[in-house]
N, C-alpha and C positions, 0 to 999 in steps of 0.2 A: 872803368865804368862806361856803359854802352847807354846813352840816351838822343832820342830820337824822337821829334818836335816837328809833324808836320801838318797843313789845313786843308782841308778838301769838300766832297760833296757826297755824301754816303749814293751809293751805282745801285744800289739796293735795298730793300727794307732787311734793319737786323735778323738775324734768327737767334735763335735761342736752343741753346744745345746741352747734351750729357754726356760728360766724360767715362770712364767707363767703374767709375769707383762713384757716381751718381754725382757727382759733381756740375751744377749747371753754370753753364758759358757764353756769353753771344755772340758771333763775327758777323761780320759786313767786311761789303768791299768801300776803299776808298778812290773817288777818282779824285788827284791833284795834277795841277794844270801847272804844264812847265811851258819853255819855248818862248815866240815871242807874237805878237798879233800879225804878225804874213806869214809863221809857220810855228800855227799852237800844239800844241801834242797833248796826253794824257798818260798819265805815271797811274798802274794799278795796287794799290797796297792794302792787304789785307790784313783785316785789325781784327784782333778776340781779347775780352775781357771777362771779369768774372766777376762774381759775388752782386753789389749793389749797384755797381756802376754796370753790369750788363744788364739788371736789373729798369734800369733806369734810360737806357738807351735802347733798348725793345719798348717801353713802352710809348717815349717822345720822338724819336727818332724813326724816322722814312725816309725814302731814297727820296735825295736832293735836299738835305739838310746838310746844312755847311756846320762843320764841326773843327777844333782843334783838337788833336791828336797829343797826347804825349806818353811815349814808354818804352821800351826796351825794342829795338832791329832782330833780330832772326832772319838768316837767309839758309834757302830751302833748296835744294835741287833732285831733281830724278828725272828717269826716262817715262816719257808718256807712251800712249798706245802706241801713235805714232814713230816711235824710237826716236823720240830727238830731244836730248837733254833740253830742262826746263828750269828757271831759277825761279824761285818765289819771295819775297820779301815781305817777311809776317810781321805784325807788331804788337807788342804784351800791350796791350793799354794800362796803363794806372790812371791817366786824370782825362775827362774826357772835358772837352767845354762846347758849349751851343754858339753858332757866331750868326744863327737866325732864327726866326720866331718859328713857333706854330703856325702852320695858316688857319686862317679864322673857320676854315670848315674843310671837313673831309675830301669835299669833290674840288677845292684850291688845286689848281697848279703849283710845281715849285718857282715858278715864274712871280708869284703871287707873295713867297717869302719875303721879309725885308731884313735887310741887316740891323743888327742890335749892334751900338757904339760898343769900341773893347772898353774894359774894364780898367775904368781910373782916365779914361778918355772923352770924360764931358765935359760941361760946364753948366751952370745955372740953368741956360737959355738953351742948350742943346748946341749950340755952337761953341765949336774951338776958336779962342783967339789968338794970334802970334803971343800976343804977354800970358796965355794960359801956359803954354810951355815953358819947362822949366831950365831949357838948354839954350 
């Protein structure tokens, strides 16, 4: 079994597409941030999903929305115009999760997003405290 778990920043607003048996899809690109803070870098992975969850991520989703990823790797290669072998790393989505808000209005910056606490990682008050943990 091939699964593939990773979090990023959607580089682009989804599209919404047709296969060719009319089937409709969404992709986006994912930018996830490897490296370390004196030499960041940028991993590009391109995600397609289908049925409700593309469904669902065209309509909430725009570029610089921080998303979790989860679903099957596909790795891609072929010669561009250019002639020089190219690898692509695709990803089947199954589960997608939101890891920040809407911004409150259309003309927001993604600077403007906040992050929404993960899931099962609250408390009452909004703070964690060492005895919230259960390790």
């Amino acid at each position: 079994m091939k699964k593939i778990i990773i979090t990023g920043n959607l580089g682009r607003d989804p599209e919404m597409r047709s296969d060719q048996k009319g089937g409709q899809f969404a992709t986006f690109a994912l930018a996830v941030s490897i490296g370390t803070k004196q030499n960041p870098k940028t991993d590009w992975v391109d995600i397609s999903c289908n049925g409700k969850l593309a469904e669902i991520i065209c309509t909430y989703a725009k570029k610089g929305t921080k998303v979790l990823v989860s679903g099957f790797p596909s790795v891609n290669a072929y010669i561009n115009k250019e002639n020089v072998a190219v690898g692509v790393l695709r990803v089947y989505a199954d589960d997608i999760e939101f890891l920040s808000s809407k911004p409150s209005s259309d003309n927001a910056s993604t600077d403007d997003v906040h992050s929404l606490p993960p899931l099962g990682m609250s408390s009452a008050n909004g703070i964690l405290e060492s005895d919230d943990i259960p390790f």
